[in-house]
C-alpha positions as CSV (number, residue, x, y, z in Angstrom):
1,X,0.0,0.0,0.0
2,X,1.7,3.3,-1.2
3,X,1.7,5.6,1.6
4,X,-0.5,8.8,2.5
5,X,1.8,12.1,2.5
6,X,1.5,15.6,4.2
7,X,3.2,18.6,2.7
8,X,3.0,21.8,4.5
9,X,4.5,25.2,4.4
10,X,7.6,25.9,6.3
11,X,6.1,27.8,9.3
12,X,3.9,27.3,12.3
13,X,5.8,23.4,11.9
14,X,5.5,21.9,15.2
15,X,1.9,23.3,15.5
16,X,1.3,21.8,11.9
17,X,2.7,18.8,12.9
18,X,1.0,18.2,16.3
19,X,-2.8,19.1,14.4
20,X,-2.6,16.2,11.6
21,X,-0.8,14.0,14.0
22,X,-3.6,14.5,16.8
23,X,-6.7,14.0,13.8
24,X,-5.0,11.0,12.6
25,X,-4.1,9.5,15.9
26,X,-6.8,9.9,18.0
27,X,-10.0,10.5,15.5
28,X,-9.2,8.5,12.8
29,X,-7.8,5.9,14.8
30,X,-4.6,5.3,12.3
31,X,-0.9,6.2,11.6
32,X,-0.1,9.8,10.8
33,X,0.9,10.5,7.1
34,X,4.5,11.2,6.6
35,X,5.2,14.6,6.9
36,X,7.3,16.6,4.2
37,X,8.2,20.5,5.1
38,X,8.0,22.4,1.8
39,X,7.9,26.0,0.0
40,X,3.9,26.1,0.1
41,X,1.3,27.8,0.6
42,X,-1.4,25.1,1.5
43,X,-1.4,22.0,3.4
44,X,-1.6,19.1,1.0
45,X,-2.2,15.2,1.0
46,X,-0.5,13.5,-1.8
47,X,-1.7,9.7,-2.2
48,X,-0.4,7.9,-5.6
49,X,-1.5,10.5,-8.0
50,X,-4.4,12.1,-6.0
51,X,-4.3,14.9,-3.3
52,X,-6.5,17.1,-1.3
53,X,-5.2,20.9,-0.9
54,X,-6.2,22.5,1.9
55,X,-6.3,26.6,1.8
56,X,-4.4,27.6,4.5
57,X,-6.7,30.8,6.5
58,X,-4.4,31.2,9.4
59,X,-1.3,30.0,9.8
60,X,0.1,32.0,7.0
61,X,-0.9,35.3,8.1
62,X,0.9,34.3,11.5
63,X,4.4,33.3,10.4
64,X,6.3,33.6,13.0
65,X,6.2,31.1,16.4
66,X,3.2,32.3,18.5
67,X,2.7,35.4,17.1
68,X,-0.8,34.1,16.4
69,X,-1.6,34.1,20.5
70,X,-3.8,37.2,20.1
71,X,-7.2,37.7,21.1
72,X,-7.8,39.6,18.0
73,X,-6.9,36.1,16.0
74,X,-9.9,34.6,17.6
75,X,-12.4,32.8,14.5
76,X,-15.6,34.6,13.7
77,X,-17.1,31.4,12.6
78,X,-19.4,30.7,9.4
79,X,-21.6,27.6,8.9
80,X,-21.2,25.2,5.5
81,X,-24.2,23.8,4.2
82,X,-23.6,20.5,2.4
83,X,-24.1,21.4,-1.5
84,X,-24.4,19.8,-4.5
85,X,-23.2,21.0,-7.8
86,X,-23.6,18.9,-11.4
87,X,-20.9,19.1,-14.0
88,X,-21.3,21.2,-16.7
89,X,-20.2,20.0,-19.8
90,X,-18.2,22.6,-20.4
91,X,-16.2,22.3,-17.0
92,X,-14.5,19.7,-15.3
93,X,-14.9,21.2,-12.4
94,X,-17.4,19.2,-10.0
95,X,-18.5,20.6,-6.5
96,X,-17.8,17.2,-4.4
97,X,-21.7,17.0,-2.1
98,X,-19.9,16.6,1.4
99,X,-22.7,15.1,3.7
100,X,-21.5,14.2,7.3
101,X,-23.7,11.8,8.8
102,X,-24.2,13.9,11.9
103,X,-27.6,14.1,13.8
104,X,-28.0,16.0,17.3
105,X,-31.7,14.7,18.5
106,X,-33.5,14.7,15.4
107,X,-31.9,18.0,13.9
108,X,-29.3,18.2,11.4
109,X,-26.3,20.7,11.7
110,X,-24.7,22.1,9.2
111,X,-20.6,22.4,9.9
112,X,-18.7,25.4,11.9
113,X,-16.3,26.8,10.3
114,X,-13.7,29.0,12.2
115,X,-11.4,29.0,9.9
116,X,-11.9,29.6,6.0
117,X,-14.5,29.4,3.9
118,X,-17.2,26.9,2.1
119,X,-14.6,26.5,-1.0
120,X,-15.1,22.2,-1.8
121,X,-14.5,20.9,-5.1
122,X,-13.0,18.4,-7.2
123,X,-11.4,18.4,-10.3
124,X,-10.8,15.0,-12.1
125,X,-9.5,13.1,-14.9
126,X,-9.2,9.7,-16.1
127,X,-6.1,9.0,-13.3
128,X,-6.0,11.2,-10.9
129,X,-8.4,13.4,-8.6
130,X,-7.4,16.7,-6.6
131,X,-10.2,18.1,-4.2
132,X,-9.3,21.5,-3.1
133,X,-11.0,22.5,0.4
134,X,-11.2,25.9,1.7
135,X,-12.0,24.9,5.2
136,X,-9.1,24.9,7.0
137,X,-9.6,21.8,9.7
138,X,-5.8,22.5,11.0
139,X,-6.6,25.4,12.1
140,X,-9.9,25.4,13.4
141,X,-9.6,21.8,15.3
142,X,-6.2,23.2,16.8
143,X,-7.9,26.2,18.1
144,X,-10.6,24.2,19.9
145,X,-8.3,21.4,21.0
146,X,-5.6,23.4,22.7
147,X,-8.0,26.4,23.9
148,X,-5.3,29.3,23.6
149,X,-8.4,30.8,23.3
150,X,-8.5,31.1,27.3
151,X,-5.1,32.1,27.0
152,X,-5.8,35.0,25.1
153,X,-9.2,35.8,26.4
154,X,-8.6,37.2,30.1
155,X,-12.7,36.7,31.4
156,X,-12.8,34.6,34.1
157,X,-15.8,34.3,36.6
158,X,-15.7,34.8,40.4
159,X,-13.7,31.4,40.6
160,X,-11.2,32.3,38.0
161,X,-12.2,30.0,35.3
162,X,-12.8,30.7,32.0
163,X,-16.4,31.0,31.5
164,X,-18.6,29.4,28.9
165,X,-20.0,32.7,28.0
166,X,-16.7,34.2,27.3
167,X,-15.9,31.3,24.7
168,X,-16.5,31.6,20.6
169,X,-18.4,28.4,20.9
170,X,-21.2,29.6,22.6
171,X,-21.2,33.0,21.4
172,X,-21.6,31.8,17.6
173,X,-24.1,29.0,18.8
174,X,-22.0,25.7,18.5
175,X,-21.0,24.3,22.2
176,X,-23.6,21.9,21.6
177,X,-21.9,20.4,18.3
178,X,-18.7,18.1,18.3
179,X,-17.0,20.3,15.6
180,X,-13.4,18.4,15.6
181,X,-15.5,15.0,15.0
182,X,-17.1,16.7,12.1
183,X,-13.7,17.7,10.9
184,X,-12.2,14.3,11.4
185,X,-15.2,12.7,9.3
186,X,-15.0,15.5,6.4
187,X,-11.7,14.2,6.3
188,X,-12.2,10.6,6.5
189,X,-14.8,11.1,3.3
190,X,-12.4,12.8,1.4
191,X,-9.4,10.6,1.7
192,X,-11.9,7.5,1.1
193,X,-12.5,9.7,-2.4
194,X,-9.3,9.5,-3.2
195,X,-8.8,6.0,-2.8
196,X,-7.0,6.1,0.6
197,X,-8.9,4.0,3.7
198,X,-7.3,4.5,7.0
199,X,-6.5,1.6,8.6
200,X,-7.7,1.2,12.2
201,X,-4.2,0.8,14.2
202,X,-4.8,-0.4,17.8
203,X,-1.8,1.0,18.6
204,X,-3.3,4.7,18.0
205,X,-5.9,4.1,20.3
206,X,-6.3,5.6,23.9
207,X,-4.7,2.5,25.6
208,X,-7.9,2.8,27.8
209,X,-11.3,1.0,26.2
210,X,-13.7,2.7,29.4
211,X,-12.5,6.0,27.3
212,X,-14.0,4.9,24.1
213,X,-17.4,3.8,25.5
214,X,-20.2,5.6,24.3
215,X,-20.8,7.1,28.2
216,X,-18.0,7.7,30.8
217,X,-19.3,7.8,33.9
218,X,-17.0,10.0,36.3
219,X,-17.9,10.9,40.1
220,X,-16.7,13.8,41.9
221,X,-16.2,13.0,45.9
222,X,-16.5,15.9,47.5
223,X,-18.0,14.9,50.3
224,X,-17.6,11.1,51.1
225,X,-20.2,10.8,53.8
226,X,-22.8,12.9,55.6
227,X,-22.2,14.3,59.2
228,X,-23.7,12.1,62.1
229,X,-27.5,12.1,61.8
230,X,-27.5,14.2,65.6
231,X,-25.6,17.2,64.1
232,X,-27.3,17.6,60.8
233,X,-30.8,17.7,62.0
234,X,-30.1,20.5,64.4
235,X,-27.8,22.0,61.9
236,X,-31.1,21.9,60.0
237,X,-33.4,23.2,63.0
238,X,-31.1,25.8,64.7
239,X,-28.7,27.0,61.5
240,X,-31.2,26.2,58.1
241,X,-35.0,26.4,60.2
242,X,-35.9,23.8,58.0
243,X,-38.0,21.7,59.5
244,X,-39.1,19.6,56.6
245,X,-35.3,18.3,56.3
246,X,-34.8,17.5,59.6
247,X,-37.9,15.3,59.2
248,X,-37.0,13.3,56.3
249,X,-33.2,13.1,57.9
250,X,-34.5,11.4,61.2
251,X,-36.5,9.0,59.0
252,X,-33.8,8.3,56.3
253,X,-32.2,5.2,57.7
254,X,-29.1,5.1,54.8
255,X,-26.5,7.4,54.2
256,X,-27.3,9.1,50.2
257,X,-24.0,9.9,50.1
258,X,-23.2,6.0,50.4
259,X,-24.0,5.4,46.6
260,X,-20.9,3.7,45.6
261,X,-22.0,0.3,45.0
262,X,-25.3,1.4,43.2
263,X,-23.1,4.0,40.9
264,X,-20.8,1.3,40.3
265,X,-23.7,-1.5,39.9
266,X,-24.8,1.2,37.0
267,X,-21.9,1.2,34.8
268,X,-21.3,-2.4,35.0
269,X,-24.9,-2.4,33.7
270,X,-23.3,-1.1,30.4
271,X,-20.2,-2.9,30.7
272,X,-18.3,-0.1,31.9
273,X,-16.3,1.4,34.8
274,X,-16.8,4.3,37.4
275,X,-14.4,6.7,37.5
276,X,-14.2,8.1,41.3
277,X,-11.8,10.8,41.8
278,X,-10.8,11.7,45.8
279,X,-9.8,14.7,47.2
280,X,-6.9,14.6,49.8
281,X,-7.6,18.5,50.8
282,X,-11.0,20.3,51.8
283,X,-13.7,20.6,49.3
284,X,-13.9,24.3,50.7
285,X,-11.0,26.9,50.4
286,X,-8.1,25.7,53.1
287,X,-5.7,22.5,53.2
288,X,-6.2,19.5,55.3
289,X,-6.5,15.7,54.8
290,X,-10.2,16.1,54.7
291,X,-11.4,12.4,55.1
292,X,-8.6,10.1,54.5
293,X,-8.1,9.1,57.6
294,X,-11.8,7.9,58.1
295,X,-12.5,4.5,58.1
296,X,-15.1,5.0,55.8
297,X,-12.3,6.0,53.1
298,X,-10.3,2.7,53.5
299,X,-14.0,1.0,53.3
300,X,-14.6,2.8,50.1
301,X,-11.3,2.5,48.5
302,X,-11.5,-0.9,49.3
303,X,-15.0,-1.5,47.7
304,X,-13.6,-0.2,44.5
305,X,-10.4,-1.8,44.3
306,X,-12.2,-5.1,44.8
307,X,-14.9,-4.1,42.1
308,X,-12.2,-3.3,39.4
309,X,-13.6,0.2,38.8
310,X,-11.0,3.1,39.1
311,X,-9.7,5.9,41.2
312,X,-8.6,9.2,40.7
313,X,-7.2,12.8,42.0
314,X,-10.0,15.6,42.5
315,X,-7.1,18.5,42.8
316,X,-8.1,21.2,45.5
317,X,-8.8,24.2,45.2
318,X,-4.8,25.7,44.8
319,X,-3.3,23.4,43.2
320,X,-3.6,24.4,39.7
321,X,-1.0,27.0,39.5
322,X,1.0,25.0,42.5
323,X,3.0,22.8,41.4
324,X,4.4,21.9,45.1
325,X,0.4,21.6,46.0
326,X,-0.4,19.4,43.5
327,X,2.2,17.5,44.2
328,X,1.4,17.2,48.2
329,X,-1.9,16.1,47.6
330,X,-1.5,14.0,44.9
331,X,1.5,12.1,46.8
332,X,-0.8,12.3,50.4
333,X,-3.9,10.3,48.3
334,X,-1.5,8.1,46.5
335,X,-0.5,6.9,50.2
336,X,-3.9,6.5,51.4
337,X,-5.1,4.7,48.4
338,X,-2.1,2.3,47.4
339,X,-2.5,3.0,44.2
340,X,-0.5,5.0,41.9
341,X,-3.2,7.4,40.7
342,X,-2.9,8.8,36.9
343,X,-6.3,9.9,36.3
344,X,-7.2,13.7,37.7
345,X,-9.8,16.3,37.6
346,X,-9.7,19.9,39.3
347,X,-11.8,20.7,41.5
348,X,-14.3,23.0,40.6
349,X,-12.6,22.5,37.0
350,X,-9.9,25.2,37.7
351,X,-7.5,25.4,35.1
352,X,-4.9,27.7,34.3
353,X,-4.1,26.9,30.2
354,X,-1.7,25.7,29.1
355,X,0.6,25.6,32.9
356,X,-2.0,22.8,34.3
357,X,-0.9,20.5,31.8
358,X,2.5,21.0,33.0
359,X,1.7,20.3,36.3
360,X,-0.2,17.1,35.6
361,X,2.7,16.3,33.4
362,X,5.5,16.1,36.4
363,X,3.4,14.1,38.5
364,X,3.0,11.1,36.1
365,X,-0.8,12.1,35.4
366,X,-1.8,10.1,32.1
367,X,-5.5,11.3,31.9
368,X,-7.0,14.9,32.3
369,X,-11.2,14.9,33.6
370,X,-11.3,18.9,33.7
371,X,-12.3,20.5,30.7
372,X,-15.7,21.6,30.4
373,X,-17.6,24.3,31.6
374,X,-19.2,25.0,35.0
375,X,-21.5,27.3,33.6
376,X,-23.0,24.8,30.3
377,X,-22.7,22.1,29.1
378,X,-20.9,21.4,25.8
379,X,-18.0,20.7,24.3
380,X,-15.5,23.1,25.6
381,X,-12.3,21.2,23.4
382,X,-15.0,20.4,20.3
383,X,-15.4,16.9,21.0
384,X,-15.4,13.7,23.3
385,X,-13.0,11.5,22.6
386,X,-9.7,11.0,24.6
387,X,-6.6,13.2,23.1
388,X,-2.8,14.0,23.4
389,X,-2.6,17.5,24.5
390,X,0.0,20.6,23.1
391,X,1.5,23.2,25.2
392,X,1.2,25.9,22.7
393,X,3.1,28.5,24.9
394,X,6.5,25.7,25.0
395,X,5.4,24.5,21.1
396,X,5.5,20.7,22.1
397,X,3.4,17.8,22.5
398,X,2.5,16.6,26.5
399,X,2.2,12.9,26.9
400,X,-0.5,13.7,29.1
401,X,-4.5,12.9,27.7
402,X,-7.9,15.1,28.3
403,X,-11.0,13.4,28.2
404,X,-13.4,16.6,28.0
405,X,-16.3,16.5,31.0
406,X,-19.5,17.0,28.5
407,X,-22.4,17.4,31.4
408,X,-22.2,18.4,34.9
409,X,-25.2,17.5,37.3
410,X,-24.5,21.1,39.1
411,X,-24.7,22.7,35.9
412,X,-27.7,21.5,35.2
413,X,-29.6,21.5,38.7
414,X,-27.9,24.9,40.7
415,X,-27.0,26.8,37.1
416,X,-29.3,26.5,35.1
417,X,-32.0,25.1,37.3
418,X,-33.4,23.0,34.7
419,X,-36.0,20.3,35.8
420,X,-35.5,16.6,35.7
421,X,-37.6,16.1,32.7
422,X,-35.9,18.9,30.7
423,X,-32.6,17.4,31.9
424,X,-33.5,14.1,30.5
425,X,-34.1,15.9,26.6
426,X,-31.1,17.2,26.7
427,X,-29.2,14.0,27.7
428,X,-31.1,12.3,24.7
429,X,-29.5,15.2,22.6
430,X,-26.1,14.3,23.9
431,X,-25.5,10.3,24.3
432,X,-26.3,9.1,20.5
433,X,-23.1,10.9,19.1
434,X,-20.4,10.3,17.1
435,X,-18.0,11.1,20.4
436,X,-18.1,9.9,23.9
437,X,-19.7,11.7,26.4
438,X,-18.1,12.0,29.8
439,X,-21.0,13.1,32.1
440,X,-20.4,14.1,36.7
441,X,-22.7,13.4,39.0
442,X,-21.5,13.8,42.4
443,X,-22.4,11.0,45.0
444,X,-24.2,13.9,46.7
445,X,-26.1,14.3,43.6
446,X,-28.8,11.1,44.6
447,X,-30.4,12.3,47.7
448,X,-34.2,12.6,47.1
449,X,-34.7,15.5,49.5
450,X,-32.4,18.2,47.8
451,X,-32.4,16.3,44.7
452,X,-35.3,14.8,44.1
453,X,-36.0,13.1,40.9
454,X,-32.3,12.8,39.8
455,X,-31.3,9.3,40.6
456,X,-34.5,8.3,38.4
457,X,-32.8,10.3,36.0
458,X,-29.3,8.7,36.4
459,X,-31.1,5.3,35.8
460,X,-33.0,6.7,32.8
461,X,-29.5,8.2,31.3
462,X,-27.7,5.1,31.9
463,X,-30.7,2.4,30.2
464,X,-30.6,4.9,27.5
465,X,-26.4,4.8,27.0
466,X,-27.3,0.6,27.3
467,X,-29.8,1.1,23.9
468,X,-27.4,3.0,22.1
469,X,-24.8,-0.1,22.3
470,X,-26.7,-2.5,21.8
């Protein structure tokens, strides 16, 4: 089999590099073309004697290394509509009819693009086919999948995030839509044009098959168990005057935050594994051990271990611009666990882009839980799937992996204050895509008092994920 080829201009390289690796790799599930640095203007790939050219709408206009980190270099995104154009018989010039198979609920979308233009044709002969495509992918799945965006955009909230109102996905209407997945597939169709099939390479896939599962369940543990029942019901009497809530605690015989074997019963229902990441400091602003020295922590850890489902590092609050934090509380759970954590999310998702990564990096941290958006849901990175990250600001690529958070239970509940029912619609929107979905629900998420309705809806959301692969 001849092999594919990538030719691009001789600027922007490693960020060049890193883009087509990343699409092939990790979306397309196969080996990377070879790569060939030339005196061009467009990115272009050469199979026997057809290619596909690619306008380049960015990189160009930003020769030099990182000179394109401006906020005024941020996309002001179009839409393509799939079109179809017959050939006249006076041109040989086709328009190719680019349809990507790609249903939200039972809407159609057309494609974002950020960067470029709806430029798609093909010209052909009797031996060879060139499709030139003015949308540049590179660009465009670069800019969601690194997120210097949030580098370059200095909102942040009250919690110094970056905010999904701030971000160009939501402002132009497409945080809802997988936009690198539709990229990768508008790229799949067009090498399969030209005669190329990408071979699936197990060896480009995320080493983790939980990760690739069309739901990733992931628990957040604040809290690991409620305060004796004494003190919470005059907490609620003297502190909350809610009478109503002592009641139902002095007749609630079980712990709600106890749910670990039911959460865990659930994903083994669709073949699956929890994710439970731990926090070894306070869930509030402070440092301590919090509950590691409890006996219901070894109980719990135990539970897990024994149940093959996995454990992982909720970071506190200031750790993710501490490096020496991070690495004190990552070491203290690792101790109290026995197991040599790689999986971690921040808590309250606080990241500071790219420097996080850096941190995770040093401490052996494989897999990254954190990006998505406290304030909606979405896809913050463009997609669901598991991929190798880029420092843009040290031009290199991290051996570390985020697994974008798609749907927060708080978000939905405390944010947006969305009822059960609409909660369940927009799950449905979500869980039949052509991506994972890596959903949170807190273990304090399933009591029926303060959150009544939502462990139906958990069970509803999971039978639903068990349809879908069947």
């Amino acid at each position: 089999m001849s092999e594919l080829t990538a030719r691009i201009p001789n600027n922007n390289v490693e960020e060049r590099k890193y883009i087509i690796s990343v699409l092939f790799r990790d979306f397309l599930h196969t080996e990377p073309p070879q790569i060939e640095v030339a005196d061009t203007d467009c990115t272009t790939l050469l199979y026997e004697d057809n290619k596909i050219v690619f306008r380049d709408h960015f990189w160009n206009t930003h020769p030099e290394p990182l000179s394109y980190l401006d906020i005024r270099n941020l996309p002001k995104p179009t839409f393509f509509k799939s079109k179809t154009y017959h050939e006249a018989e006076d041109n040989p010039i086709i328009y190719y009819n680019i349809e990507i198979p790609f249903v939200l609920g039972n809407e159609e979308y057309e494609i974002p693009v950020l960067y470029g233009n709806d430029e798609c044709k093909i010209k052909h002969d009797v031996l060879t086919n060139t499709i030139t495509c003015g949308i540049d992918i590179w660009a465009s799945a670069f800019f969601m999948l690194t997120r210097w965006e949030e580098y370059v955009n200095p909102t942040r909230d009250e919690h110094g995030r970056f905010p999904a109102s701030a971000s160009t996905a939501l402002k132009h209407n497409f945080l809802h839509l997988p936009v690198v997945n539709l990229y990768a597939e508008l790229l799949n169709k067009m090498l399969r044009y030209i005669d190329y099939y990408p071979e699936d390479d197990e060896n480009c896939n995320a080493g983790n098959d939980i990760l690739e599962k069309t739901l990733i369940p992931t628990h957040d543990i604040d809290i690991l168990q409620s305060n004796p029942k004494w003190k919470s019901i005059g907490g609620d009497i003297l502190k909350r005057h809610d009478l109503k809530m002592a009641f139902h605690r002095l007749f609630t015989f079980r712990d709600p935050l106890d749910c670990y074997d039911y959460l865990m019963d659930k994903s083994e229902h669709i073949w699956t594994k929890s994710i439970f990441f731990f926090m070894a400091a306070d869930h509030r602003e402070g440092y301590s051990d919090n509950y590691l020295n409890t006996k219901k922590f070894a109980q719990t850890i135990d539970k897990i271990k024994k149940r093959g489902h996995l454990i992982g590092f909720h970071a506190g609050h200031g750790t993710a611009d501490n490096p020496e934090r991070y690495a004190e509380e990552l070491q203290l759970l690792r101790q109290h666990t026995g197991v040599d954590i790689t999986f971690s999310r921040q808590h309250f998702l606080k990241f500071d882009m790219p420097n996080t990564f850096n941190i995770l990096e040093a401490n052996g941290i494989t897999h990254d839980f954190s990006l998505g958006y406290s304030d909606s849901e979405g896809f913050r990175c463009g997609t669901g799937n598991s991929y190798q990250v880029f420092d843009f600001l040290a031009r290199k690529t991290l051996n570390v992996r985020e697994v974008p958070l798609i749907i927060m239970d708080s978000t939905l509940n405390h944010t947006k204050h969305l009822s059960t029912a609409q909660a369940e619609e927009l799950f449905e929107n979500y869980i039949p895509n052509y991506t994972p979905v890596s959903i949170l629900f807190h273990n304090s998420s399933f009591d029926n008092y303060t959150w009544k309705g939502w462990k139906k809806l958990y069970d509803k959301i999971i039978d639903q994920s068990l349809i879908i692969n069947d």
